[in-house]
Biopython code that builds the backbone (N, CA, C, O; Angstrom):
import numpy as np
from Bio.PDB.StructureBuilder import StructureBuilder

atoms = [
    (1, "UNK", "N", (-73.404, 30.706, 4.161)),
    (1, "UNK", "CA", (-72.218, 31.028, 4.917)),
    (1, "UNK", "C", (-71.507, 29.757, 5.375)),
    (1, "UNK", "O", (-70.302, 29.576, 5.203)),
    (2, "UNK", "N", (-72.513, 28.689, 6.105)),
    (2, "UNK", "CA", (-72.085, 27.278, 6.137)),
    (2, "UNK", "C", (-71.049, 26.747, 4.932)),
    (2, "UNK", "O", (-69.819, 26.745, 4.979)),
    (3, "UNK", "N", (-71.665, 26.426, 4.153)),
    (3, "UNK", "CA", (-71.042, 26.089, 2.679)),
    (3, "UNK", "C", (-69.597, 26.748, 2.252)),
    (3, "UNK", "O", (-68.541, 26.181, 1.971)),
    (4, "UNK", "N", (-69.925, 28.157, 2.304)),
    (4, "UNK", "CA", (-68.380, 28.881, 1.880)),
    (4, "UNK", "C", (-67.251, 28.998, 2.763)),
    (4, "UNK", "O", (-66.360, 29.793, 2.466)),
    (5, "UNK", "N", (-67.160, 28.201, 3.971)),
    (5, "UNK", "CA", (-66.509, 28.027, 5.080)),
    (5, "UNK", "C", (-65.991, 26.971, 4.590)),
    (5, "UNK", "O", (-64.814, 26.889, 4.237)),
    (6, "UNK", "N", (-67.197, 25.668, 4.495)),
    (6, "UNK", "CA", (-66.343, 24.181, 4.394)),
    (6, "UNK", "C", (-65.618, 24.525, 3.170)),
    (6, "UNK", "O", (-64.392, 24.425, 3.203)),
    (7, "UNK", "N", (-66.270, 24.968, 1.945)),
    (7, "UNK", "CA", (-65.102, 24.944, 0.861)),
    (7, "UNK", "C", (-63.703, 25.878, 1.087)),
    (7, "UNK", "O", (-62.545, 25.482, 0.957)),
    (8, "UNK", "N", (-64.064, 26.948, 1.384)),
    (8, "UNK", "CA", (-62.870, 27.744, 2.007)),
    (8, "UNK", "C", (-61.705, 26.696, 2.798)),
    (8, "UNK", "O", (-60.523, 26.652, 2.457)),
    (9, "UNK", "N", (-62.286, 25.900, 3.886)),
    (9, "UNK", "CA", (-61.571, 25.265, 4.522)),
    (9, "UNK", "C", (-60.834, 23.848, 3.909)),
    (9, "UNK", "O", (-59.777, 23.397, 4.353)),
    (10, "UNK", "N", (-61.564, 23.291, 2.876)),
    (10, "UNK", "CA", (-61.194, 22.294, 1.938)),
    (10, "UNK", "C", (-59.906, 22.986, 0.795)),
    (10, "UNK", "O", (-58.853, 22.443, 0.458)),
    (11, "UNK", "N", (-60.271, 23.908, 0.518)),
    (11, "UNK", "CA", (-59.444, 24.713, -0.598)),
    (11, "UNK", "C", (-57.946, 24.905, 0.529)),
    (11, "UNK", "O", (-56.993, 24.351, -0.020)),
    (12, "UNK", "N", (-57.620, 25.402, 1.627)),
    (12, "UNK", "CA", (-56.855, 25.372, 2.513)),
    (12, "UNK", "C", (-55.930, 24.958, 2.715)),
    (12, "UNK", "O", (-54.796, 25.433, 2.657)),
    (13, "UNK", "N", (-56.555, 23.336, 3.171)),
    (13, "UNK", "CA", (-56.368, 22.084, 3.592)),
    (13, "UNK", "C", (-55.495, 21.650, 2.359)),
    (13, "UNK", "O", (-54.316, 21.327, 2.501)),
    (14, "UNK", "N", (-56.239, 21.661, 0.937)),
    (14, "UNK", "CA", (-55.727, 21.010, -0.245)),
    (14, "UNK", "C", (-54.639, 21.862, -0.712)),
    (14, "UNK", "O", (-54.127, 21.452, -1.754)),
    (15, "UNK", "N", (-54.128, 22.968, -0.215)),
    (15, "UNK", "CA", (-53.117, 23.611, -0.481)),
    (15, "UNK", "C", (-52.019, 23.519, 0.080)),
    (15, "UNK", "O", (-50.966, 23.614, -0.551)),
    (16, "UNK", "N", (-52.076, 23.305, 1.440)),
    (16, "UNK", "CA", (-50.943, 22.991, 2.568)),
    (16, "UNK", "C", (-50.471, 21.717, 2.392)),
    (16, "UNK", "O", (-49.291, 21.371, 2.343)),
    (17, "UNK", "N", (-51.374, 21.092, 2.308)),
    (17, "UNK", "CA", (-51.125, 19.290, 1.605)),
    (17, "UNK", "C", (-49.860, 19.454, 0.298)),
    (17, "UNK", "O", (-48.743, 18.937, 0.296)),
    (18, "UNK", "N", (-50.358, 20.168, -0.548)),
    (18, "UNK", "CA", (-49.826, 19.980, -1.714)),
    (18, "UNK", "C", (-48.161, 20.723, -1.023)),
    (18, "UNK", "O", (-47.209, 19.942, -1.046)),
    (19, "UNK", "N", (-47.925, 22.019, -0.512)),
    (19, "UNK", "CA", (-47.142, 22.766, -0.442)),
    (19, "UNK", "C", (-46.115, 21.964, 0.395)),
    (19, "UNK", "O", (-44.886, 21.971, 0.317)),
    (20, "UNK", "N", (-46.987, 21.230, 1.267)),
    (20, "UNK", "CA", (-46.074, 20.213, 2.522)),
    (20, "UNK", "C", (-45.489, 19.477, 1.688)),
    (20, "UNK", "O", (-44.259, 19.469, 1.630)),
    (21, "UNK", "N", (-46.539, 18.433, 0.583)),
    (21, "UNK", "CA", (-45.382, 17.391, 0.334)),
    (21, "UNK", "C", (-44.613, 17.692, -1.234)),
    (21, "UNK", "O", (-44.406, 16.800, -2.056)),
    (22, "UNK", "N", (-44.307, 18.930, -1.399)),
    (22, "UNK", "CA", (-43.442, 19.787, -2.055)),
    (22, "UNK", "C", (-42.112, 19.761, -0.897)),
    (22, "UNK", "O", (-40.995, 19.262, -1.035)),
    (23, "UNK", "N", (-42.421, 20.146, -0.283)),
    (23, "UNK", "CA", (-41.577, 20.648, 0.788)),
    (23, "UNK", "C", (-40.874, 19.268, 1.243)),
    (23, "UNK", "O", (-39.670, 19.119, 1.453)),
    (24, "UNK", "N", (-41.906, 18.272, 1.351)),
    (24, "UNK", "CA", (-41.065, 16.982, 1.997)),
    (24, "UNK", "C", (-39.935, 16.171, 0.587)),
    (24, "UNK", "O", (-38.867, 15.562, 0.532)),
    (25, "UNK", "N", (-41.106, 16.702, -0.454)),
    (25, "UNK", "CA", (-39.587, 16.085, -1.873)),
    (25, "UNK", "C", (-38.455, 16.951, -1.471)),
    (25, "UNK", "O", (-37.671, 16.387, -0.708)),
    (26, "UNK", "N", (-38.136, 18.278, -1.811)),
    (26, "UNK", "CA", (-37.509, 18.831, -1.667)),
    (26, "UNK", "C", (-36.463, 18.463, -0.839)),
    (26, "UNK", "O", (-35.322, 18.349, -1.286)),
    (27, "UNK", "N", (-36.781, 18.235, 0.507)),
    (27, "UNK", "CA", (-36.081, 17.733, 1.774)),
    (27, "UNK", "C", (-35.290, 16.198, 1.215)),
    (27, "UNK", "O", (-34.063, 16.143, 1.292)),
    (28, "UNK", "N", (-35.990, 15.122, 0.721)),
    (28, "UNK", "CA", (-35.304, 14.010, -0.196)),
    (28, "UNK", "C", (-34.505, 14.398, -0.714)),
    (28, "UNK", "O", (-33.435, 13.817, -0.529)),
    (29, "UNK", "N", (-34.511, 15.408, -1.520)),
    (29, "UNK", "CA", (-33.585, 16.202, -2.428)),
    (29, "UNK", "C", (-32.705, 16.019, -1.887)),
    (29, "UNK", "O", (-31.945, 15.061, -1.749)),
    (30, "UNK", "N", (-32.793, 17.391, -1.385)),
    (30, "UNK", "CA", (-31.692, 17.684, -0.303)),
    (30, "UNK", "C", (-31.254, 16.377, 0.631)),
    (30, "UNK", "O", (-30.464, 16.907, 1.412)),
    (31, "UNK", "N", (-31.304, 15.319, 0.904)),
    (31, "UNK", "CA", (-30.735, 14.220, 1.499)),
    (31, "UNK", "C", (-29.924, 13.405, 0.461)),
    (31, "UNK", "O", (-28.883, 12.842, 0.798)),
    (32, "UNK", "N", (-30.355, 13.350, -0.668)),
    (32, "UNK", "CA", (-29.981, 12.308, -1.563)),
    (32, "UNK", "C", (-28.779, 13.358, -2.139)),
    (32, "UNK", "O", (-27.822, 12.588, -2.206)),
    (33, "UNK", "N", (-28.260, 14.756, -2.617)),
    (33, "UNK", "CA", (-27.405, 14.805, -3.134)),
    (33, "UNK", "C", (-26.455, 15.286, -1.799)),
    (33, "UNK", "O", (-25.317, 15.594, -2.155)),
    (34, "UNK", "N", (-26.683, 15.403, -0.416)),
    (34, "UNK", "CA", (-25.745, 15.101, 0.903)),
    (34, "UNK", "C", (-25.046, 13.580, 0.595)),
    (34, "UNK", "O", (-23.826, 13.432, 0.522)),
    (35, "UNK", "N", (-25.640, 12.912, 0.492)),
    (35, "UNK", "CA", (-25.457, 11.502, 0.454)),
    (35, "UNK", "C", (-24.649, 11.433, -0.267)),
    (35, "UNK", "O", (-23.704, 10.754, 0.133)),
    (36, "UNK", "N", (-24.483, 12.122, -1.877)),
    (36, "UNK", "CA", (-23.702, 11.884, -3.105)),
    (36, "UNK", "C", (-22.327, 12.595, -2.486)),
    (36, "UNK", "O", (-21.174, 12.167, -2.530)),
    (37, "UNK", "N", (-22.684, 13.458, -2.071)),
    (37, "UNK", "CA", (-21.374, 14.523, -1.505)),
    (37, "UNK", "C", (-20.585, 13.595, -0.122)),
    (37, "UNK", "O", (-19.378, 13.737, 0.073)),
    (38, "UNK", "N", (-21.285, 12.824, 0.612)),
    (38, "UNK", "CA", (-20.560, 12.626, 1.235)),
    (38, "UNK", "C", (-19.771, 11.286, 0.927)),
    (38, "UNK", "O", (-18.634, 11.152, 1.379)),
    (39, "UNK", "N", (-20.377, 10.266, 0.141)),
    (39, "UNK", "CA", (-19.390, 9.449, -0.815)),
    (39, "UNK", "C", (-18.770, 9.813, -1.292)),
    (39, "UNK", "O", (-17.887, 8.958, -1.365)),
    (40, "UNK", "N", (-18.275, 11.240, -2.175)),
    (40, "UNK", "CA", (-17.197, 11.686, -2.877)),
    (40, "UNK", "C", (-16.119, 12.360, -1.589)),
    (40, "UNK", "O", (-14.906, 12.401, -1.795)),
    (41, "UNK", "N", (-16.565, 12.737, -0.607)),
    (41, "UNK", "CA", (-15.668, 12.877, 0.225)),
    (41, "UNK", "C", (-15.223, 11.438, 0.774)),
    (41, "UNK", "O", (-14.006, 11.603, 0.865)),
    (42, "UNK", "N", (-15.453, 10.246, 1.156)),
    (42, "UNK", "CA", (-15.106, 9.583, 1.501)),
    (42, "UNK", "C", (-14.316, 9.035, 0.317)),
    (42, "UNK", "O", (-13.172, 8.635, 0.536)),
    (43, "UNK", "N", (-14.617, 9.002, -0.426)),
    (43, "UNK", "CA", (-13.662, 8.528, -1.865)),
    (43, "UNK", "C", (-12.243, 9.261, -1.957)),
    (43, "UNK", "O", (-11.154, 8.706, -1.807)),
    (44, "UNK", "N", (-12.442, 10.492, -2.206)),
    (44, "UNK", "CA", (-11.222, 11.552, -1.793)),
    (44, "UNK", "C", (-10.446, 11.215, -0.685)),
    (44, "UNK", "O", (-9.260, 11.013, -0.948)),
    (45, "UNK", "N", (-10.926, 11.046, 0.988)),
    (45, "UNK", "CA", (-10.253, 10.840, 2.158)),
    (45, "UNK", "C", (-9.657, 9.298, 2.009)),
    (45, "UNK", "O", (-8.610, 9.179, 2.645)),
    (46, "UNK", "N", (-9.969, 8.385, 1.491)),
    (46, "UNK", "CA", (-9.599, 7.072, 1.103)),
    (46, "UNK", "C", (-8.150, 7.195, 0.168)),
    (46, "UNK", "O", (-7.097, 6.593, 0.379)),
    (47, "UNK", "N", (-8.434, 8.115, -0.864)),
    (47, "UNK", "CA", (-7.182, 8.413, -1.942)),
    (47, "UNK", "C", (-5.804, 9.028, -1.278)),
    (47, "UNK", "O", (-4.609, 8.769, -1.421)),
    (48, "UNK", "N", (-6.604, 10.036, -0.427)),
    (48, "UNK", "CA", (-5.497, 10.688, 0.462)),
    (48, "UNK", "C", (-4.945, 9.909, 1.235)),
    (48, "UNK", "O", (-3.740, 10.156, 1.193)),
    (49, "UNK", "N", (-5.232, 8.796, 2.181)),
    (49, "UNK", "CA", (-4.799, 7.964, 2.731)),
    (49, "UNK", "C", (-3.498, 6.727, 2.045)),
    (49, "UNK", "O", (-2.530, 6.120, 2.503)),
    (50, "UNK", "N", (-3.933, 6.801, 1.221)),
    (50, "UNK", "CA", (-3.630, 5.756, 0.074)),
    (50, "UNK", "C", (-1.983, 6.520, 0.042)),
    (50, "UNK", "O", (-0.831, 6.252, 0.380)),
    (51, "UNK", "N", (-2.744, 7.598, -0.586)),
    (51, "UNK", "CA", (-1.203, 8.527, -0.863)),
    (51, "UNK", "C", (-0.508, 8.422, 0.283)),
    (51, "UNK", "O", (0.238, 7.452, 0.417)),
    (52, "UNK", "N", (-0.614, 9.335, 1.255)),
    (52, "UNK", "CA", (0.240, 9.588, 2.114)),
    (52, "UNK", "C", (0.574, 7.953, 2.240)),
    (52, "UNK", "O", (1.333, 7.691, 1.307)),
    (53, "UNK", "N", (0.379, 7.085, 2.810)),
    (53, "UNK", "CA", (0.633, 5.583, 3.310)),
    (53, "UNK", "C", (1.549, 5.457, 1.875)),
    (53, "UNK", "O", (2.741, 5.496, 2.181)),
    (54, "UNK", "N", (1.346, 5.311, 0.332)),
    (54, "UNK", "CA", (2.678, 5.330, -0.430)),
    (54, "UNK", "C", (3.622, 6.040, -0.030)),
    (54, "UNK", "O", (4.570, 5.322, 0.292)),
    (55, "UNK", "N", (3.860, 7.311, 0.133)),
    (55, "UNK", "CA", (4.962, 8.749, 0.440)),
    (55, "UNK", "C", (5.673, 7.900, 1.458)),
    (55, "UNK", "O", (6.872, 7.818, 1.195)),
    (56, "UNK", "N", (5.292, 7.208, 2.593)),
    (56, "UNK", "CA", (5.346, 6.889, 3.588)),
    (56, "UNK", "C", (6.220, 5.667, 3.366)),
    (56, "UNK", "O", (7.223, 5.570, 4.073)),
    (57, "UNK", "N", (5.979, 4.790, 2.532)),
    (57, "UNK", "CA", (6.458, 3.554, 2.088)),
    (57, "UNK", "C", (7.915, 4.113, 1.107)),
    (57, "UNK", "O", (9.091, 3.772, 1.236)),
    (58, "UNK", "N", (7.376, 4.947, 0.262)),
    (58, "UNK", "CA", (8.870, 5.178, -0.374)),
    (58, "UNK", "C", (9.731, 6.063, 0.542)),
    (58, "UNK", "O", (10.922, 5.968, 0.245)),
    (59, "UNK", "N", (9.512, 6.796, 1.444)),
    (59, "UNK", "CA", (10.301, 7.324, 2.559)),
    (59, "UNK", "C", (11.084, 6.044, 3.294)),
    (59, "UNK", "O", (12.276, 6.052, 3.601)),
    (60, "UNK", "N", (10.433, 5.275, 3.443)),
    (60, "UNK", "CA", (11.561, 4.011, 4.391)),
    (60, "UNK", "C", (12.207, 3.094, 3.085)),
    (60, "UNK", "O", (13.004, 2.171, 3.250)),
    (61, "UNK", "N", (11.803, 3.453, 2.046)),
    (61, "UNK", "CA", (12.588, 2.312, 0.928)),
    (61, "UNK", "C", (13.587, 2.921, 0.764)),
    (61, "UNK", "O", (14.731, 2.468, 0.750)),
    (62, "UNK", "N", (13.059, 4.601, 0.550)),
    (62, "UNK", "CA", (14.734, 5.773, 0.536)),
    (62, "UNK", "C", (15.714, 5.417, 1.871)),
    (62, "UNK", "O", (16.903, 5.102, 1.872)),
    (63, "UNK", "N", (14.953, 5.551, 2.793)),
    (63, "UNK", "CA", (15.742, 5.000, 4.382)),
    (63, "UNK", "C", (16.753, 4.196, 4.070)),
    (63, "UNK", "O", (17.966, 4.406, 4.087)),
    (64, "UNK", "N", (15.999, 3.043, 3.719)),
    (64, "UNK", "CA", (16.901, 2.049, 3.720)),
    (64, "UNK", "C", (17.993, 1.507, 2.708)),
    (64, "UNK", "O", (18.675, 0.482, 2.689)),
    (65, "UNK", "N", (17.859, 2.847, 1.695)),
    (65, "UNK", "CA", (18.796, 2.716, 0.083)),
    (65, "UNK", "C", (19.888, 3.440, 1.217)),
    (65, "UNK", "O", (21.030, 3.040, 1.444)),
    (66, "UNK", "N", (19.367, 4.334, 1.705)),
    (66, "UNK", "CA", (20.611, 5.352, 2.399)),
    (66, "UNK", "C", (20.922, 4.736, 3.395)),
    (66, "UNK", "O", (21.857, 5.352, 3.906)),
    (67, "UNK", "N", (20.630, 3.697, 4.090)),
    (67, "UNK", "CA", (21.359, 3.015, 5.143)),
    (67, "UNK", "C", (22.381, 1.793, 4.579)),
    (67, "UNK", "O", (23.170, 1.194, 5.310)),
    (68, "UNK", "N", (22.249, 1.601, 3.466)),
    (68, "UNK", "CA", (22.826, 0.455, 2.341)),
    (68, "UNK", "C", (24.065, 1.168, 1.869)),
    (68, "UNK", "O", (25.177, 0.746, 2.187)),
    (69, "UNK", "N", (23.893, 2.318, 1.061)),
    (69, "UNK", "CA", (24.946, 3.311, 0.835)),
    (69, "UNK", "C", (26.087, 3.525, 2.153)),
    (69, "UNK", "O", (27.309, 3.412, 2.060)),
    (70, "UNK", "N", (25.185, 3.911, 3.556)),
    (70, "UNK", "CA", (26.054, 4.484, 4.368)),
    (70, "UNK", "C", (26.999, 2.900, 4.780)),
    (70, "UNK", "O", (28.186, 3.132, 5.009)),
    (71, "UNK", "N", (26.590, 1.380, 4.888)),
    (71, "UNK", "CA", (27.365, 0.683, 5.221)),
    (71, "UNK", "C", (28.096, 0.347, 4.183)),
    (71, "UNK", "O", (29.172, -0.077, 4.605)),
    (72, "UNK", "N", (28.041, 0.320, 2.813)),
    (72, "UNK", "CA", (28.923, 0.316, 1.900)),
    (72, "UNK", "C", (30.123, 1.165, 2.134)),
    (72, "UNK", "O", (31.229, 0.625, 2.160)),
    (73, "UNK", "N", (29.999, 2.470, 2.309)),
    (73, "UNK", "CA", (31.083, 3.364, 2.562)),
    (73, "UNK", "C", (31.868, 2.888, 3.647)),
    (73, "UNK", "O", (33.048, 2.539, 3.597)),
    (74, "UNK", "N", (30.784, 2.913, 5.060)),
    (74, "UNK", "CA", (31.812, 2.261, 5.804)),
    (74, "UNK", "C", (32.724, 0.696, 5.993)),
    (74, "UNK", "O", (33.630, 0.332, 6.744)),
    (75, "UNK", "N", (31.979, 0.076, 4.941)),
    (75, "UNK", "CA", (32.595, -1.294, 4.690)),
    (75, "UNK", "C", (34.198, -1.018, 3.922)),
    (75, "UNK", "O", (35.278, -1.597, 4.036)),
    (76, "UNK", "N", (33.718, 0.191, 3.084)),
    (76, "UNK", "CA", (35.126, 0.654, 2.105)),
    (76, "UNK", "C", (36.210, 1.057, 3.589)),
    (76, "UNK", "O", (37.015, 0.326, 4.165)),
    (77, "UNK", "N", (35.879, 2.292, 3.832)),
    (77, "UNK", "CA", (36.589, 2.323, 5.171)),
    (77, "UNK", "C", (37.489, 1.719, 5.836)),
    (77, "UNK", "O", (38.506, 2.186, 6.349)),
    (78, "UNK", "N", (37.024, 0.452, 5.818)),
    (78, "UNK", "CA", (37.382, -0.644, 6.897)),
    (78, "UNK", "C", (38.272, -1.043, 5.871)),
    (78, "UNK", "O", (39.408, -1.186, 6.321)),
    (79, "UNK", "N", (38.182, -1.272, 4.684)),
    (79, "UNK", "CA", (39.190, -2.344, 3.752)),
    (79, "UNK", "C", (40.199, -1.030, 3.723)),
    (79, "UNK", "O", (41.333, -1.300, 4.119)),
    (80, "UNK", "N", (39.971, 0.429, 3.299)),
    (80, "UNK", "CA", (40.907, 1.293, 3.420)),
    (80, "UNK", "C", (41.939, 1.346, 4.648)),
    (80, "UNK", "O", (43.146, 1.589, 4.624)),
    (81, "UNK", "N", (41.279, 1.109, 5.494)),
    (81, "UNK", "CA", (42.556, 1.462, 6.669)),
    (81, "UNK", "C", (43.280, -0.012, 6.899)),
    (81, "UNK", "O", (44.390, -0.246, 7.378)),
    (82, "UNK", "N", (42.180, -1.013, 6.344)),
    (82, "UNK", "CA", (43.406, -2.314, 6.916)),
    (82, "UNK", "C", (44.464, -2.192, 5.541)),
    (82, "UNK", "O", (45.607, -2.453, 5.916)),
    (83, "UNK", "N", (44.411, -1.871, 4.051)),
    (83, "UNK", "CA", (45.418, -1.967, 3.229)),
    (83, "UNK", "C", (46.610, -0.571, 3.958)),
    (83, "UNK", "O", (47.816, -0.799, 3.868)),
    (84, "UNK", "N", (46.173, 0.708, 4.595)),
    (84, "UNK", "CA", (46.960, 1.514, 5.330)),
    (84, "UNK", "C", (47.554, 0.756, 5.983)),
    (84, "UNK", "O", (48.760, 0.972, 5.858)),
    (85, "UNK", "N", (47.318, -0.151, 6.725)),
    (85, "UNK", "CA", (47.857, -1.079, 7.383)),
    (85, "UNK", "C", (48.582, -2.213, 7.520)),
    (85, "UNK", "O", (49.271, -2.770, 8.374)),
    (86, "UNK", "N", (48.139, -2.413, 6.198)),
    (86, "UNK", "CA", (49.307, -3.503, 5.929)),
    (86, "UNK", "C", (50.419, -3.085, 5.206)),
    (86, "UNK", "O", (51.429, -3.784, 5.124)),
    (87, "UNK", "N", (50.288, -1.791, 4.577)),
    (87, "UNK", "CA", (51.168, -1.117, 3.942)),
    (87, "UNK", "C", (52.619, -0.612, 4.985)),
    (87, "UNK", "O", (53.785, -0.510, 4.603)),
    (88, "UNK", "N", (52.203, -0.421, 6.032)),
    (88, "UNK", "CA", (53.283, 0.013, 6.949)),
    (88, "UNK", "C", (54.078, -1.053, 7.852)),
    (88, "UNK", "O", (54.973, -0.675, 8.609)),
]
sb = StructureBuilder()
sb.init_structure("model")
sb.init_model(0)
sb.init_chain("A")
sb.init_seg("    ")
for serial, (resi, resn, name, xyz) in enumerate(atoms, 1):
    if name == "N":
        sb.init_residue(resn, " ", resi, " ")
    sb.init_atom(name, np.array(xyz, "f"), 0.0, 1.0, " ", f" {name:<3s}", serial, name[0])
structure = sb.get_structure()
C-alpha cells in the first residue's frame, strides 16, 4: 500500500509538471505574438501620423497658393482703379 501511494504520487507530480510547463509555453506564445501585434500597431499609428502631418502640410501649401492668388487679384484691383483714374 506504501509503494502504490509513492508511485501514485510520483505519476501525479510528473503529470502536473509536464501539463504546467505546457501551460507556461503556451503563455510565451501568447506573449510573443502580443508583442508582434503590438509592433504592427505601432507601425500603422506611426503611418497615420505621417499621413495626417502630410494632409496637414499640403493644407497650408494650398493656404498659401490661395493667399498668393487672393493678393494677385487684389494687386490687379489696385492697377484697375488707378488706370479708372487716370482715365478721368
Amino acid at each position: 500500500m506504501d509503494q502504490t501511494t509513492t508511485i501514485l504520487l510520483a505519476v501525479v507530480v510528473l503529470t502536473l509538471t509536464g501539463v504546467l510547463a505546457l501551460i507556461g509555453w503556451q503563455v510565451v506564445q501568447i506573449l510573443v505574438e502580443v508583442r508582434n501585434m503590438l509592433k504592427k500597431i505601432n507601425t500603422m499609428m506611426e503611418q497615420a501620423a505621417n499621413f495626417t502631418g502630410n494632409i496637414g502640410k499640403s493644407f497650408q501649401s494650398f493656404s498659401g497658393f490661395g493667399e498668393g492668388i487672393r493678393s494677385a487679384f487684389s494687386l490687379m484691383r489696385l492697377f484697375k482703379k488707378k488706370e479708372t483714374s487716370d482715365e478721368k
